[in-house]
Residue frames as qw, qx, qy, qz and C-alpha x, y, z in Angstrom:
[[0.181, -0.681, 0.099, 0.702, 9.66, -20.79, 6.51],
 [0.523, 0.782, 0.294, 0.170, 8.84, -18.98, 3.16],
 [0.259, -0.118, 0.250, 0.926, 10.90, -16.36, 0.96],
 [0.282, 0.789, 0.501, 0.218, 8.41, -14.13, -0.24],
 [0.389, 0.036, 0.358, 0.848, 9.18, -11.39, -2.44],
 [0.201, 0.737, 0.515, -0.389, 7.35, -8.52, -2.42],
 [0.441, 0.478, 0.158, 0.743, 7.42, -5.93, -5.74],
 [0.202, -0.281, -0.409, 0.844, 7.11, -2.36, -4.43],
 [0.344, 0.165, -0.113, -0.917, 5.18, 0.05, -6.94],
 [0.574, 0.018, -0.382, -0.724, 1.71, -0.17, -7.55],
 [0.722, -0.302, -0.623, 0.001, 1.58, -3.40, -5.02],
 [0.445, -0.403, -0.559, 0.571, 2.49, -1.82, -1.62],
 [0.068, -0.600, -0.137, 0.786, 2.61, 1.96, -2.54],
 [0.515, 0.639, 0.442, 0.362, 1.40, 4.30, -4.91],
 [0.288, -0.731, 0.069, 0.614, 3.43, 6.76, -6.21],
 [0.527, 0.397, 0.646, 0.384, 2.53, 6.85, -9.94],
 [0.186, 0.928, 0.142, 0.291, 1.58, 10.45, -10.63],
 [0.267, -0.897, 0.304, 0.175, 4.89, 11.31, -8.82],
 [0.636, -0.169, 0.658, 0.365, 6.90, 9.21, -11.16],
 [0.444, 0.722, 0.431, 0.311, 4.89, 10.60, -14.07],
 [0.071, -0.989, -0.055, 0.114, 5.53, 14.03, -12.85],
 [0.533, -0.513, 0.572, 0.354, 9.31, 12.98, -12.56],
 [0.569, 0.257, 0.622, 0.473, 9.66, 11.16, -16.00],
 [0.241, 0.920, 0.223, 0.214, 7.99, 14.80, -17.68],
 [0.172, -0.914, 0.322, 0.177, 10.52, 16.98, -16.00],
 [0.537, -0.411, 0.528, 0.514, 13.67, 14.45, -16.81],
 [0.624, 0.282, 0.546, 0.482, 12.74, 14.16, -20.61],
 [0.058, -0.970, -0.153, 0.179, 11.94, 18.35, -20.39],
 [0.494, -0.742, 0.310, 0.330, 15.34, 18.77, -19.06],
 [0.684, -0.235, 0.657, 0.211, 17.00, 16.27, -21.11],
 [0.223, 0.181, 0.729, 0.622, 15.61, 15.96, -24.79],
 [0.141, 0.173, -0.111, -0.968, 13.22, 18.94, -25.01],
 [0.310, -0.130, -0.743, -0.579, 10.11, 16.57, -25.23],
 [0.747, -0.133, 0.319, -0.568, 6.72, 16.20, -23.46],
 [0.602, 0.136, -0.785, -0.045, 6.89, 12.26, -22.48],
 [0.469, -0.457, 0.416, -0.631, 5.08, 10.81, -20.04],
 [0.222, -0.213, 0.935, -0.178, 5.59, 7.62, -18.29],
 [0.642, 0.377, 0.442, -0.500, 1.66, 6.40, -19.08],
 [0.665, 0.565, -0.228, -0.432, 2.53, 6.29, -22.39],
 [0.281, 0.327, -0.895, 0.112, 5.01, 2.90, -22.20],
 [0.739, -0.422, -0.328, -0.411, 3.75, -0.09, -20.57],
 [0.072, 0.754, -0.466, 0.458, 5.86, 0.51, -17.41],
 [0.743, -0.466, 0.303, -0.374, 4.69, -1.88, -14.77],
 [0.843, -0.334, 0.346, 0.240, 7.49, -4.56, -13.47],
 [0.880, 0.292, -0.016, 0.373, 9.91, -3.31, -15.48],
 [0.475, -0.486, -0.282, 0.677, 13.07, -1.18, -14.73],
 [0.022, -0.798, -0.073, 0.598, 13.88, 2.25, -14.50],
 [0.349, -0.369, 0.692, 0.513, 16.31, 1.74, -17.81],
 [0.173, 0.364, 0.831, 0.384, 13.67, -0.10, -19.87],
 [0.377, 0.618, 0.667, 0.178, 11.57, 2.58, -19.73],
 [0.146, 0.804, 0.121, -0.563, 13.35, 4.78, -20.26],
 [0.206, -0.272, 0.747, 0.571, 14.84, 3.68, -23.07],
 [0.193, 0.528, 0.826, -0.031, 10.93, 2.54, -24.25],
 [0.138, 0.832, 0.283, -0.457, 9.66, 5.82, -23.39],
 [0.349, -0.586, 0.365, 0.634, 12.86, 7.46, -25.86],
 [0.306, 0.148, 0.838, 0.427, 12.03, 4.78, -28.58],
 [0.144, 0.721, 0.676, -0.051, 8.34, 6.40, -29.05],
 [0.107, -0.813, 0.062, 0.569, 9.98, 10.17, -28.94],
 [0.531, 0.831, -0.072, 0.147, 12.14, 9.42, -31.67],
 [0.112, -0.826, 0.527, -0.166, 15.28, 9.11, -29.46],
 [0.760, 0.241, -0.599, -0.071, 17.72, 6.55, -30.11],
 [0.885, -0.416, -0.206, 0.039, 18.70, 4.15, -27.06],
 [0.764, 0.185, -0.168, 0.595, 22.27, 5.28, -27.92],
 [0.100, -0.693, -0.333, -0.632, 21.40, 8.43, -26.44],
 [0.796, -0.550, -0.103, -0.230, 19.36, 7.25, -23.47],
 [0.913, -0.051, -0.256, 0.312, 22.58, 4.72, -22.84],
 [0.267, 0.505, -0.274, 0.774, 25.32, 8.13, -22.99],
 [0.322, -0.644, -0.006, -0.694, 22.98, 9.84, -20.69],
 [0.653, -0.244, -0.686, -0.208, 22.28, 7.16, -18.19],
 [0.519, -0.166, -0.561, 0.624, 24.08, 8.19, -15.27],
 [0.100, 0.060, -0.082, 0.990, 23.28, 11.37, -15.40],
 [0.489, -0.349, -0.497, -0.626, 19.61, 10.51, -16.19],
 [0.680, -0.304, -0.652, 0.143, 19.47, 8.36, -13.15],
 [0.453, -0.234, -0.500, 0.700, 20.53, 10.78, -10.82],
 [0.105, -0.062, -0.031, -0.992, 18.75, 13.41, -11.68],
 [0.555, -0.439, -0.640, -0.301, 15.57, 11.11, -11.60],
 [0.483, -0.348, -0.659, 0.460, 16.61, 10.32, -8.01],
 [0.208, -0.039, -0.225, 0.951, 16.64, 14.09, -7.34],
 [0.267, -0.117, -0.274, -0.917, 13.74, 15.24, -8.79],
 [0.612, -0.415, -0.549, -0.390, 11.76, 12.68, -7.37],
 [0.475, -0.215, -0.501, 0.691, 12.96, 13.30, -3.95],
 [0.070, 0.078, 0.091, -0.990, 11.50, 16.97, -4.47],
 [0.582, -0.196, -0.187, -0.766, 8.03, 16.29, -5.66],
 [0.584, -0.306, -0.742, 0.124, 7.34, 13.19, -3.25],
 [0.456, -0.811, 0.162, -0.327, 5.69, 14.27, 0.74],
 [0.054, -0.487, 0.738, -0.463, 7.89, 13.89, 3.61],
 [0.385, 0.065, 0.830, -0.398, 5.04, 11.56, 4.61],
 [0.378, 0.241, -0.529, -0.720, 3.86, 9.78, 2.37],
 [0.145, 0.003, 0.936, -0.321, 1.86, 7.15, 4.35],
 [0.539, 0.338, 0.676, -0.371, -1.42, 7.51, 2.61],
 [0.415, 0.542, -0.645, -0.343, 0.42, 6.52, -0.69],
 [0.252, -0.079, 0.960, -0.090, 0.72, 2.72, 1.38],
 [0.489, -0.056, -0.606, -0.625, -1.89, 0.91, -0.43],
 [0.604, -0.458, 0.252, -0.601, -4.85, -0.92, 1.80],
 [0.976, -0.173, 0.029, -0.125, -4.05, -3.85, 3.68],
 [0.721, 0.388, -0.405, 0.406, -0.23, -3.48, 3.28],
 [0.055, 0.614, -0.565, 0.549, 0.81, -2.59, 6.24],
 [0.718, -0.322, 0.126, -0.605, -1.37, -4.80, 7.71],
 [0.850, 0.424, -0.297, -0.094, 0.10, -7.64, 6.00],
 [0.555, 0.569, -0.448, 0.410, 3.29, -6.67, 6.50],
 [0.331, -0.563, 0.449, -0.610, 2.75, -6.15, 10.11],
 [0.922, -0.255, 0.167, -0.239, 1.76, -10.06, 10.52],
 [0.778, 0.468, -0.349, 0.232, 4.91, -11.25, 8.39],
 [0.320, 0.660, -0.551, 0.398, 6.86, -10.19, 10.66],
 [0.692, -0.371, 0.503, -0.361, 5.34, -12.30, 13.37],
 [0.974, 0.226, 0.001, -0.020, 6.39, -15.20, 11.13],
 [0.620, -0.393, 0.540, 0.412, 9.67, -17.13, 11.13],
 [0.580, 0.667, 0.419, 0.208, 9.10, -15.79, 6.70],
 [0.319, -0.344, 0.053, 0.881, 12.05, -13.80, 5.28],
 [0.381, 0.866, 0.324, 0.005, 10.34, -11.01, 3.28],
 [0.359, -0.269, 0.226, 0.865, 12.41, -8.93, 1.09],
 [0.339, 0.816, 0.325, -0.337, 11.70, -6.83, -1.47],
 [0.480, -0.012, 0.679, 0.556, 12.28, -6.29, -5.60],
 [0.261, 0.858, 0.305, -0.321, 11.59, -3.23, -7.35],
 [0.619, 0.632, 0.312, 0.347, 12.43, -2.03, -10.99],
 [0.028, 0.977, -0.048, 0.208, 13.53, 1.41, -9.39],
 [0.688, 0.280, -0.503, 0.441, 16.85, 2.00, -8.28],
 [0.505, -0.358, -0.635, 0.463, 18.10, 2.49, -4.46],
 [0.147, -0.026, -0.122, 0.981, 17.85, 6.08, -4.57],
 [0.371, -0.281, -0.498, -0.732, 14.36, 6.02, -5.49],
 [0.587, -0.547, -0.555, -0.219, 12.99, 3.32, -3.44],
 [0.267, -0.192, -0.572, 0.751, 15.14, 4.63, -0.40],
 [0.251, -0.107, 0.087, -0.958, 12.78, 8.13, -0.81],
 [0.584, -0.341, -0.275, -0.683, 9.75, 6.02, -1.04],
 [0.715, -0.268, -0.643, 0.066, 10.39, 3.55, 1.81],
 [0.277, 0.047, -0.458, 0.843, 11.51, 6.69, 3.92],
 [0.366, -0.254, -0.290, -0.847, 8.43, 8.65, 3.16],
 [0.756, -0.301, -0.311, -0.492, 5.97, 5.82, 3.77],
 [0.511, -0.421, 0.685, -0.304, 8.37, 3.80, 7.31],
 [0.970, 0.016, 0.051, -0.239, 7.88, 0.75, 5.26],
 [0.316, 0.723, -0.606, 0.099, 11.64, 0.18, 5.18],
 [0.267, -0.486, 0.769, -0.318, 11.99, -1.73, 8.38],
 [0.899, -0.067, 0.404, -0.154, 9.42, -4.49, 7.88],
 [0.939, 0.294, -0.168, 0.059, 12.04, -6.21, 4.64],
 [0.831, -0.492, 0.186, 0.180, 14.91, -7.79, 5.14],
 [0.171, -0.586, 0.327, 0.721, 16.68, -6.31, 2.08],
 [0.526, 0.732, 0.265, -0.344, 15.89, -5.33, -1.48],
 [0.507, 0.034, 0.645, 0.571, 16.87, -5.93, -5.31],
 [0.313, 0.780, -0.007, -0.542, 16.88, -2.99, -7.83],
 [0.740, 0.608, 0.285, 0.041, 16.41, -2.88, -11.04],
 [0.120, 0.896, -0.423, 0.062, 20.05, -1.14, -11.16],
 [0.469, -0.507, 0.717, -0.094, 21.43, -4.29, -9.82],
 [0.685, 0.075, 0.725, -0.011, 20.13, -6.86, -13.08],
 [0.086, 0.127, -0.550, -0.821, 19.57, -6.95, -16.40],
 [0.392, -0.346, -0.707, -0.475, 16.11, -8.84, -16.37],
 [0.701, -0.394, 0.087, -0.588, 12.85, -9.08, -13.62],
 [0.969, -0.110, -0.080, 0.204, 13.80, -13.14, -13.51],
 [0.529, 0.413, -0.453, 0.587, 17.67, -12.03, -12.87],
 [0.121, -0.423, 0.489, -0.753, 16.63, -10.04, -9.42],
 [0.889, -0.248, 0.108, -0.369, 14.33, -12.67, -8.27],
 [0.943, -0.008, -0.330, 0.027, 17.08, -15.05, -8.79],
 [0.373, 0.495, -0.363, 0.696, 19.51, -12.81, -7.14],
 [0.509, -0.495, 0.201, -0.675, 16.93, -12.12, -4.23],
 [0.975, -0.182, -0.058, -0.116, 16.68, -16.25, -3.75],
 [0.766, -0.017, -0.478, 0.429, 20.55, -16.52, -3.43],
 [0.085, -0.485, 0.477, -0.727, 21.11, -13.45, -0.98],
 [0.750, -0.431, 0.062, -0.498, 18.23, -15.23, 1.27],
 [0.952, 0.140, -0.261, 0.077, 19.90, -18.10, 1.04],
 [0.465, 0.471, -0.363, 0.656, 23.17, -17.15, 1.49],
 [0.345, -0.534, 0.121, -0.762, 21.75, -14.92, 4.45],
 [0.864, -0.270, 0.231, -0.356, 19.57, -17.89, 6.44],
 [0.002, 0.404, -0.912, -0.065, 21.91, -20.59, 5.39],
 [0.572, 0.248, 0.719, -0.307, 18.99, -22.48, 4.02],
 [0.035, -0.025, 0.631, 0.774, 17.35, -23.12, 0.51],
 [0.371, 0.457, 0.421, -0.690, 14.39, -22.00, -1.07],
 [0.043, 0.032, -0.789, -0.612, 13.22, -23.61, -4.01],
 [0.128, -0.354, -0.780, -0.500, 9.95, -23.86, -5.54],
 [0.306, -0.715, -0.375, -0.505, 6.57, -22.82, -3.78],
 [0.587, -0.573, -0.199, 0.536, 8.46, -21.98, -0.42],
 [0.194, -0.003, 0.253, 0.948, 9.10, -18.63, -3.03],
 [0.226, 0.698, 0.668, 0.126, 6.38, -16.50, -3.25],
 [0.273, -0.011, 0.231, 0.934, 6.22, -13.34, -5.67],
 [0.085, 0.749, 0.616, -0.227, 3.78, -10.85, -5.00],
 [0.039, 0.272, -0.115, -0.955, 3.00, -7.76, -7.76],
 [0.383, 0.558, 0.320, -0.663, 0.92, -5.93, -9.46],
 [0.255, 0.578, -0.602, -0.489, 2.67, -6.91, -13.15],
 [0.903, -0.162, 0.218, -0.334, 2.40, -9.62, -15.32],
 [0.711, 0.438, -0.483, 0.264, 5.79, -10.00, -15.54],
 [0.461, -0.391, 0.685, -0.408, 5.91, -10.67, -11.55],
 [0.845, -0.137, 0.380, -0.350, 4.02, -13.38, -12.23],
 [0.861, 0.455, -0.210, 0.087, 6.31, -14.91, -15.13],
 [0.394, 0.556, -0.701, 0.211, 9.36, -14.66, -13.87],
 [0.375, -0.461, 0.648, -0.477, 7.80, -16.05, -10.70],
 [0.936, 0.159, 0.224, -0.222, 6.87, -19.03, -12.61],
 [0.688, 0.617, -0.379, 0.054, 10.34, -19.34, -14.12],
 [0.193, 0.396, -0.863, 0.246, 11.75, -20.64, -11.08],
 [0.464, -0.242, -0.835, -0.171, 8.75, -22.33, -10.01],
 [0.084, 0.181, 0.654, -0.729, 7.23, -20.07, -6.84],
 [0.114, 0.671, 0.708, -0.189, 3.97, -19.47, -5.70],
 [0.241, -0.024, 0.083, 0.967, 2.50, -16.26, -7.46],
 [0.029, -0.715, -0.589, 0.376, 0.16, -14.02, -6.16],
 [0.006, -0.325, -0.222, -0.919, -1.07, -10.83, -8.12],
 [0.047, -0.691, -0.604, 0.394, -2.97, -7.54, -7.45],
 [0.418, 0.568, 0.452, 0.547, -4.72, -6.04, -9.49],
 [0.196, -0.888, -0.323, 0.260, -3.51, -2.64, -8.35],
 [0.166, -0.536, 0.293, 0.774, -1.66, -1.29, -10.87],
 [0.419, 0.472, -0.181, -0.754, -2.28, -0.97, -14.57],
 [0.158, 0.062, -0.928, -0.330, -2.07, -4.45, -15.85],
 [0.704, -0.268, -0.046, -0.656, -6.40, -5.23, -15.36],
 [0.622, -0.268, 0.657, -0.330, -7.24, -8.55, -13.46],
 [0.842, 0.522, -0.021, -0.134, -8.08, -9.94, -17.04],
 [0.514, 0.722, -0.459, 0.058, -4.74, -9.36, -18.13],
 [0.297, -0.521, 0.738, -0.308, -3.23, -10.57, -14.71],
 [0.838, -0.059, 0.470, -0.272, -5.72, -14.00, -14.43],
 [0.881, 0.460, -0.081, -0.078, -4.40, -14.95, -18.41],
 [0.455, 0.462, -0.715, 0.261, -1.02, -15.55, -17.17],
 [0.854, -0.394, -0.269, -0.209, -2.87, -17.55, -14.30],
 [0.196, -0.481, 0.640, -0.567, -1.10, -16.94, -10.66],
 [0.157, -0.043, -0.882, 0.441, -1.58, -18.81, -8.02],
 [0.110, -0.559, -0.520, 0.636, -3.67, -16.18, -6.45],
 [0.238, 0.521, 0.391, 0.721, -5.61, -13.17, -7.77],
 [0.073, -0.769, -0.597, 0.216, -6.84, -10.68, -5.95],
 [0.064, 0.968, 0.092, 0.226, -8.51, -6.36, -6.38],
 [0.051, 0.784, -0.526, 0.324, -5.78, -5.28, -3.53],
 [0.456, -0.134, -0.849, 0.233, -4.83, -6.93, -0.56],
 [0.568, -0.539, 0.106, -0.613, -7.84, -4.91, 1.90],
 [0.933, -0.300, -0.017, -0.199, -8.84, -8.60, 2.95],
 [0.186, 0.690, -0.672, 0.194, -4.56, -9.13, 4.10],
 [0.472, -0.376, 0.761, -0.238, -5.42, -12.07, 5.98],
 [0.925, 0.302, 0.197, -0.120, -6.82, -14.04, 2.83],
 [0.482, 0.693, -0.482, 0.236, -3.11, -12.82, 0.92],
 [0.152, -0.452, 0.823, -0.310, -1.30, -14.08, 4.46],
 [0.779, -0.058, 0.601, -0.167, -3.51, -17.36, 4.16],
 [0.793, 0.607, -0.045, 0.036, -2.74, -17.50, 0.42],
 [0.127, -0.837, 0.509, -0.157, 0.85, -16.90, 1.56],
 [0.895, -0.227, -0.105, -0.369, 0.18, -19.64, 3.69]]
């Protein structure tokens, strides 16, 4: 039996130009500026960091961002709720559902660890039905670092299965290469795809485990899994 850790954006779903679209309206609203998510390097980190990133590049101080935060946050949640479909199933990237559809024939807890916060990923895990296949999920609203919710995800599992999970019985699967560092900071297996902005170059120099384009071929990622 394995822990594996899936991230969410840009490795199971895309929903990037609705997050851009979302990040333009909140800094609109907010600070009166054209700012768009693309411009920050956004991938595995949280909602917070960039927006506080994004702010830093505007000209807007963090102290700002920090006042605002609640207020930002919920209004994110809102606005992306409105410009996401009701169905948003051919946002699922290829081979995830497949994937996800063998895990669950495995005795493998799968959860799931995403930068966004619950309001967010609830809309996208409602959208796309992919809610049911994890066993529960760590937002970026719930740590301060990428390594904090991965270590937070390994004691809930724990805690959960009454069992431990230590080294390559963890495996962290994103699209970032800060999935793959923090999943070397406690020593799991780590598997990238190269389906978000970080290129396979960038991904292969912080040498995973695994590399691969997506996960089409889901039964090499469920033998890499393994």
């Amino acid at each position: 039996m394995k822990l594996v850790i899936f991230d969410m954006d840009q490795t199971l779903v895309d929903f990037i130009s609705f997050h851009q679209q979302t990040t333009r309206q909140l800094f609109k609203k907010f600070f009166n500026v054209d700012a768009g998510l693309e411009e920050v390097d956004f991938s595995g980190r949280s909602m917070a960091e960039n927006f506080i990133e994004l702010a830093r590049l505007k000209n807007i101080s963090s102290e700002e961002v920090q006042k605002n935060a609640g207020k930002l946050l919920e209004t994110y949640e809102m606005l992306f709720g409105q410009n996401i479909p009701r169905n948003g199933s051919r946002h699922i990237l290829p081979g995830v559902k497949e994937l996800l559809e063998e895990l669950i024939r495995t005795d493998h807890v799968v959860v799931l660890y995403t930068g966004d916060s619950p309001g967010v990923a609830k809309h996208v895990l409602e959208s796309t039905g992919l809610a049911d296949y994890f066993e529960f999920c760590v937002y970026g609203t719930q740590a301060r670092t990428r390594l904090d919710m991965v270590k937070m995800a390994i004691r809930k599992a724990e805690e959960m299965n009454e069992m431990k999970f230590r080294g390559k019985n963890v495996v962290i699967i994103g699209d970032s290469v800060r999935d793959i560092n923090c999943g070397k900071e406690v020593g799991a297996l780590t598997i990238a795809v190269a389906t978000g902005p970080h290129s396979p170059q960038e991904l292969a120099e912080h040498q995973p485990d695994f590399l691969f384009q997506d996960m089409s071929d889901y039964k090499k990622v469920l033998a890499a899994i393994g």
